[in-house]
C-alpha positions in Angstrom: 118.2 155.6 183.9 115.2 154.8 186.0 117.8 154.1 188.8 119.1 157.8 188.5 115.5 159.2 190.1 115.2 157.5 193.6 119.1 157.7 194.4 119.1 161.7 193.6 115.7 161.5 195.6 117.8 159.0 198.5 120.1 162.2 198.5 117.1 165.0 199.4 115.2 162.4 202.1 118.8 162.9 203.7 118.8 166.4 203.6 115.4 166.4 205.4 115.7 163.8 207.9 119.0 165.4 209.2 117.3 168.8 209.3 113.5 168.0 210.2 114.2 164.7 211.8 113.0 161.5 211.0 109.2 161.5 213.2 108.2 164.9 211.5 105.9 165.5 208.7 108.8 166.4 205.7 110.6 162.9 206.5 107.9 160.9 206.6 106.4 161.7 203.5 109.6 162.1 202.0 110.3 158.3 202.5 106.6 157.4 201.4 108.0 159.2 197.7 111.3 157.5 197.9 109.8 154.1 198.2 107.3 154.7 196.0 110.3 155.6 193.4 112.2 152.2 194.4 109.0 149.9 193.8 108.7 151.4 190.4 112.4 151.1 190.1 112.2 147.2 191.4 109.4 146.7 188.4 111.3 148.0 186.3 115.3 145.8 186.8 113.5 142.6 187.7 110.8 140.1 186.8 108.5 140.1 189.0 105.6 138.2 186.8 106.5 134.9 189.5 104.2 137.2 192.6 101.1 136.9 190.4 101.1 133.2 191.1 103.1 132.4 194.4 102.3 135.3 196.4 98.9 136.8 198.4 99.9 140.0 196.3 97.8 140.5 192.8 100.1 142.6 190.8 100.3 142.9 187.1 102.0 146.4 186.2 100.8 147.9 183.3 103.1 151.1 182.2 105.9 150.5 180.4 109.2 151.4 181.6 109.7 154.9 180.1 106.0 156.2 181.7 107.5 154.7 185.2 110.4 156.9 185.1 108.3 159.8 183.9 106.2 159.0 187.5 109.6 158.6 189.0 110.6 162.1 187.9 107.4 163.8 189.7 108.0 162.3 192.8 111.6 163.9 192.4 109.6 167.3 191.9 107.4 166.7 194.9 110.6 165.6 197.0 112.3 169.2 195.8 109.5 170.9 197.2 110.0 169.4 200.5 113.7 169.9 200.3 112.9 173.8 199.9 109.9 173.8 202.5 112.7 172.9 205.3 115.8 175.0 203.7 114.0 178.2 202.9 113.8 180.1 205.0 115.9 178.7 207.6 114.4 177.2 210.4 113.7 179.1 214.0 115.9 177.8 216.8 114.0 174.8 218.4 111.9 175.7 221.6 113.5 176.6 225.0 112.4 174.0 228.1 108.9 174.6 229.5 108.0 176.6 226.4 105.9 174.0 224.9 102.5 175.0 224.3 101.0 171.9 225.0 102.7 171.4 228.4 100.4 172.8 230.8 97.8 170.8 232.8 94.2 170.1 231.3 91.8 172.6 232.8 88.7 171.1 234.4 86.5 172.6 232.4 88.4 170.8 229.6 88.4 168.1 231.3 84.2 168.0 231.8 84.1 168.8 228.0 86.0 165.9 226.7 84.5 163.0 229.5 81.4 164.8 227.3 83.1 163.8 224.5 84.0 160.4 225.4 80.6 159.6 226.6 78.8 160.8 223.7 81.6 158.3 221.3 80.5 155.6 223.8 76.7 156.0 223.0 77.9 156.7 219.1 79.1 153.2 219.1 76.7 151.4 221.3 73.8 152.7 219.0 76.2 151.7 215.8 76.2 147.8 217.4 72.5 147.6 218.2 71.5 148.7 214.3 74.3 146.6 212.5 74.4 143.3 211.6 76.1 141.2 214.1 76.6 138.3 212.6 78.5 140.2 209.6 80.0 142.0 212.0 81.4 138.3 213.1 81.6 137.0 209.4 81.3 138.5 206.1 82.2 136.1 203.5 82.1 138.8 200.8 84.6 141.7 199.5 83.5 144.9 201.0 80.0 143.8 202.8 81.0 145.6 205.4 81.6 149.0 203.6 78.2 148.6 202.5 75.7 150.2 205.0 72.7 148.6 203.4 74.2 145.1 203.4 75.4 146.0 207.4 71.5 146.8 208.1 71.9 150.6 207.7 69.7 152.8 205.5 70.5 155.7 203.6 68.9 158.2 206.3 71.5 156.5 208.7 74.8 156.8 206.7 76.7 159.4 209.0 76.0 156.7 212.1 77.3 154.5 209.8 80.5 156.0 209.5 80.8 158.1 212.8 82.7 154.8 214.5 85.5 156.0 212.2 86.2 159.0 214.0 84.9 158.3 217.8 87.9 155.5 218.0 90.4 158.7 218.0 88.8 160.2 220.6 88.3 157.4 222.6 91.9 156.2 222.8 92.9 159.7 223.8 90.1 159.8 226.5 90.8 156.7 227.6 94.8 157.9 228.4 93.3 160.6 229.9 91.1 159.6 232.1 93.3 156.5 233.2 95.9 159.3 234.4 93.2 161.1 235.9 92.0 158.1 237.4 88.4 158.6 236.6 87.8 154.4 235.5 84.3 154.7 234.6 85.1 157.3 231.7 88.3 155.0 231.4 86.7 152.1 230.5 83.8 154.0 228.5 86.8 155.1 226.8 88.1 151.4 226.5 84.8 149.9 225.0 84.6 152.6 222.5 87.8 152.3 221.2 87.6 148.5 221.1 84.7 148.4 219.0 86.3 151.0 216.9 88.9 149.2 216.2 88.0 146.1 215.6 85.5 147.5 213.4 88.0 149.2 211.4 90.1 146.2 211.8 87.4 143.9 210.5 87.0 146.3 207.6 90.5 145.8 206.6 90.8 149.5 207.2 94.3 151.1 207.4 92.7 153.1 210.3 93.1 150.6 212.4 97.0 150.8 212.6 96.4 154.9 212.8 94.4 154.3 215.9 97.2 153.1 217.6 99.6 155.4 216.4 97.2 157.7 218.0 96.8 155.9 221.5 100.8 156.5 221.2 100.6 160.2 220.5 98.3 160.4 223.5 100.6 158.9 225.2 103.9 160.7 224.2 102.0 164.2 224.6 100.4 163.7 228.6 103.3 161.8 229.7 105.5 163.9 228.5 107.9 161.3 226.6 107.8 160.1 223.4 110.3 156.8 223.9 109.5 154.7 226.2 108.7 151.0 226.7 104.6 151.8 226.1 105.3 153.8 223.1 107.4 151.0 220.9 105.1 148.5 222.1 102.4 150.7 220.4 104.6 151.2 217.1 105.5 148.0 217.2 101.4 146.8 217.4 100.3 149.3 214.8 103.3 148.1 212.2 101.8 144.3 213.1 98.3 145.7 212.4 99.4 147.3 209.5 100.6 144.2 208.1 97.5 142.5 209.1 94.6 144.7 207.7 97.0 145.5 204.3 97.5 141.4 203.9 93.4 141.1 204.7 92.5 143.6 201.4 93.2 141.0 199.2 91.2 138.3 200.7 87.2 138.3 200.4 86.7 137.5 204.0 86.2 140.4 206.5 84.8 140.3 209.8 85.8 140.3 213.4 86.6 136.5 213.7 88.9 136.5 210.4 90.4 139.9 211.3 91.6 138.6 214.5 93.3 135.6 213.3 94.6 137.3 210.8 96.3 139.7 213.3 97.7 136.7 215.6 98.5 134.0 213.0 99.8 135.8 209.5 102.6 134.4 208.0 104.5 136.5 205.8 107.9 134.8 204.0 109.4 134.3 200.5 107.8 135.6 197.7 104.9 137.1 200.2 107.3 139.5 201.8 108.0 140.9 198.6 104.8 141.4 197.3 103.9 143.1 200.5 106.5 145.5 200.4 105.1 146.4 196.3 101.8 146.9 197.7 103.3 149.0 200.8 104.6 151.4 198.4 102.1 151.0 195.3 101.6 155.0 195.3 104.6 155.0 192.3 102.9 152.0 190.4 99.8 153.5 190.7 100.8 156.9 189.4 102.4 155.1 186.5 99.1 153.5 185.9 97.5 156.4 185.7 99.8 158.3 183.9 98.9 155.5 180.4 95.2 155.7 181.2 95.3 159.3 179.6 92.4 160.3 181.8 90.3 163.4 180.8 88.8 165.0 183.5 86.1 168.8 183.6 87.5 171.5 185.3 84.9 171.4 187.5 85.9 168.0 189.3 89.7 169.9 189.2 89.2 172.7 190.7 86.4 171.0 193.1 89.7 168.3 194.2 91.3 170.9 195.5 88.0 172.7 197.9 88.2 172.8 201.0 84.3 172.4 201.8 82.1 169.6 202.5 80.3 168.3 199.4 76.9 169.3 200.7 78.2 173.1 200.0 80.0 172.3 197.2 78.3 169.6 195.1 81.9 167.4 194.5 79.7 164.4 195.7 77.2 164.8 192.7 79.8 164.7 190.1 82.2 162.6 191.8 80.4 158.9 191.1 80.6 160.2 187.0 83.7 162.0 186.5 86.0 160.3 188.9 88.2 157.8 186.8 90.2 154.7 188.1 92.6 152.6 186.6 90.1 149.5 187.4 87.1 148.8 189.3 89.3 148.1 192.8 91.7 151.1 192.0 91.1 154.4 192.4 93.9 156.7 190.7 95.7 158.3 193.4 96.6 162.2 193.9 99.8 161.9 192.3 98.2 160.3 189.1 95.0 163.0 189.3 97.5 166.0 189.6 99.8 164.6 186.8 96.9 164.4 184.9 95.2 167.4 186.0 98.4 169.6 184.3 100.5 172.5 185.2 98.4 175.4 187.1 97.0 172.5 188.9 100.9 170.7 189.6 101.6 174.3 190.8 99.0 174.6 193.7 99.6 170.7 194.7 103.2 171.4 194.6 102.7 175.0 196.6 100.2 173.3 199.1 103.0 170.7 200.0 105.5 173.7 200.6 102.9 174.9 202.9 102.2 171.5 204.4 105.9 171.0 205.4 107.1 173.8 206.3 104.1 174.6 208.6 104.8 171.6 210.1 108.4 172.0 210.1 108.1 175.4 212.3 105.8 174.6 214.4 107.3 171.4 215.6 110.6 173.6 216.2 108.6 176.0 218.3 106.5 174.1 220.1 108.4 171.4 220.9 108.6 167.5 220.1 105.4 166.4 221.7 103.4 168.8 219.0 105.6 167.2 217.1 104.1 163.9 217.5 100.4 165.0 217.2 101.1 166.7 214.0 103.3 163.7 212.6 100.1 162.1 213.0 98.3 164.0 210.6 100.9 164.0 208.6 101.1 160.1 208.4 97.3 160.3 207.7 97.7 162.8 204.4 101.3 160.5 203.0 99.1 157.8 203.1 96.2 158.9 201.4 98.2 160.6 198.5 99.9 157.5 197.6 96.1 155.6 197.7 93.5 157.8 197.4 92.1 160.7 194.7 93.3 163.9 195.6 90.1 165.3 197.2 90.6 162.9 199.9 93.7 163.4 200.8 94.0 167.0 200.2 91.5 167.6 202.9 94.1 166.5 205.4 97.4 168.8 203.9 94.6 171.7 204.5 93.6 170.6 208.2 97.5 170.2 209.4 98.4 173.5 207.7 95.4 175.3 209.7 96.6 173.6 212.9 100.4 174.4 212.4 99.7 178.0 211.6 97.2 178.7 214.7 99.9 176.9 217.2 102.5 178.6 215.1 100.8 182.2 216.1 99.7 181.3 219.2 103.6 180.5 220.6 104.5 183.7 219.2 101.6 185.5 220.9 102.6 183.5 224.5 106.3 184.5 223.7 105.3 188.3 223.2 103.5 188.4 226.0 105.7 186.6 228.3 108.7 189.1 230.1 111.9 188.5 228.9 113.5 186.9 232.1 110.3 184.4 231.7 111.3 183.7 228.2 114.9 182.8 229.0 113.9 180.4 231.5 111.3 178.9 230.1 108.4 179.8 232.5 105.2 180.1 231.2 103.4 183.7 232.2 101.5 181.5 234.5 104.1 179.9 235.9 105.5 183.4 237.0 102.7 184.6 238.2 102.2 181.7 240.5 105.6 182.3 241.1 104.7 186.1 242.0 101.8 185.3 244.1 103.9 182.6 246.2 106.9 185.7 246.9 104.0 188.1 247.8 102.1 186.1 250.1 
């Protein structure tokens, strides 16, 4: 019976592949649920005990079979959802050429902003090496030194330098696209430094966002040079798989640090028994769900309704009750959003379930109006928020449904405030109003 979930589930990610595509927010997270519904169907037909001794995976499921296929069923719920968020309504008609919002030329004053941008990341990160511990940074030969930022040689006062590395290695990748284009190479390699030590920060953290990184460098990529397949672009999707691989085999080893990161990265071996395990732990988000779903959690509506805020903890206090009434199904494991929301009961199911609606078919839209370079930026995200509901609580991940709604819907009305205001003969070839106006100005000179 267990078998009966993912196949009807198989049918749906069908249904929204052929209709969203397969790079667009509805597929991708739709084949996250499915293979998080054919892990729990793999535990369920065969006996997998063997990978707890021959394999670099430690996996020990604890639900029983019935409380799997009760997980199995929600993610056939959530995949509903995203069947509706691309049936109904029916889609607009995809964009006409040149209508893309994204496909005029960076202003210069954009341009000074975001070398502003790019410098400030490079003094971020320069300041971030000089205060940490270098020769952790190198080699930590401990689980999760380097997550600490007292053991790194940070104090409390310094946490957000601590983390701001996390978030200057996007911007520097993008810059250093940018700016190579541009040919400006002093911002480029800026740009290049920043991102380097971002990433092998990250990487040396055995952070997932080290493979996102490079899924950004190849949305940078795809949107300035204005094609997504090319020979740059699958060598990036091709490196951020391999790094993916890399940090994912690395969080289940007590070494971190630069020098283990990178030979992990050039010399893993994954075969046998090893590719298996990593394919359970790929796809863990069913597992952990069902996990969750025996733990019987009790949780204050307070920590409920504060999962699902959209404001920073500083204005809405989730940080002070977090550390008390978060619950996990053991002290490495947090329980995931699926297994909070399950937990959390039906009003709640509702607005998770209505959020992904939104989520999708925001996404959905605006990718058909604004082309397939938007398209790639918000895939992105989208990658970012699968991910973190199948491994993280729900306040995490939630935060970045609510940030790729709030950019779908502001591209979403600002293509249908450039289509009002552009003149119909404009509009049915594609020309931007500034494009005809140039084109006005050229005739009348």
């Amino acid at each position: 019976m267990i078998l009966l979930w993912p196949t009807l589930s198989l049918l749906g990610v069908i249904f929204i592949i052929r209709t969203g595509g397969l790079l667009s927010v509805g597929g991708l997270f739709a084949l996250t649920c499915l293979m998080s519904q054919v892990t729990l169907a793999l535990v369920s037909v065969f006996d997998l005990a063997f990978l707890t001794q021959t394999s670099w995976i430690s996996f020990r499921p604890m639900a029983s079979v019935e409380v799997r296929e009760e997980a199995s069923q929600f993610y056939s719920l959530v995949l509903g959802v995203v069947v509706l968020a691309v049936l109904l309504p029916s889609l607009p008609g995809k964009a006409n050429k040149g209508s893309a919002l994204l496909g005029g030329s960076i202003s210069d004053k954009q341009t000074n902003l975001f070398r502003i941008l790019v410098w400030i990341s490079f003094a971020v990160n320069v300041l971030h090496f000089l205060v940490i511990d270098r020769d952790k940074l190198w080699n930590a030969s401990g689980y999760q030194i380097m997550k600490d930022p007292e053991q790194m040689g940070f104090s409390a006062a310094l946490l957000p330098l601590f983390l701001l590395p996390r978030l200057t290695g996007f911007v520097a990748i993008t810059g250093m696209i940018v700016f190579l284009r541009k040919r400006d190479l002093l911002t480029s390699a800026l740009s290049a430094l920043a991102f380097a030590y971002s990433f092998l920060l990250s990487l040396a953290q055995n952070s997932r966002l080290a493979a996102l990184y490079v899924l950004a460098a190849l949305a940078a990529n795809a949107m300035i040079g204005r094609r997504l397949f090319t020979i740059v672009n699958l060598a990036l999707l091709s490196f951020s798989m391999i790094t993916a691989v890399s940090v994912l085999k690395g969080r289940h080893d007590p070494m971190q640090g630069v020098e283990y990161a990178l030979w992990q990265l050039f010399s893993f071996n994954v075969e046998g028994p090893d590719a298996l395990g990593l394919f359970l732990n790929l796809n863990a988000g069913g597992l952990i769900a069902a996990d969750s779903i025996i733990t019987n959690a009790n949780y204050p509506d307070r920590y409920k309704v504060l999962s699902f805020s959209p404001l920073p903890s500083l204005i809405d206090g989730f940080s002070d009750i977090r550390d008390q009434e978060e619950r996990r199904i053991n002290f490495f494991t947090p329980i995931n959003a699926f297994g909070e929301v399950y937990l959390f009961g039906g009003a709640f199911i509702g607005v998770f379930l209505a959020t992904i609606y939104l989520w999708v078919r925001s996404a959905a839209v605006a990718s058909r109006l604004l082309g397939p370079r938007f398209s790639v930026v918000i895939t992105l995200l989208g990658v970012l928020s699968a991910v973190s509901l199948q491994q993280y609580s729900l306040r995490t991940a939630y935060r970045f449904m609510l940030i790729s709604i709030v950019v779908c819907y502001g591209a979403i009305f600002l293509a249908k405030r450039w289509r009002a205001q552009s003149p119909p003969s404009a509009r049915g070839a594609g020309l931007a109003p500034r494009s005809v106006k140039a084109s006005t100005q050229r005739i009348e000179g």
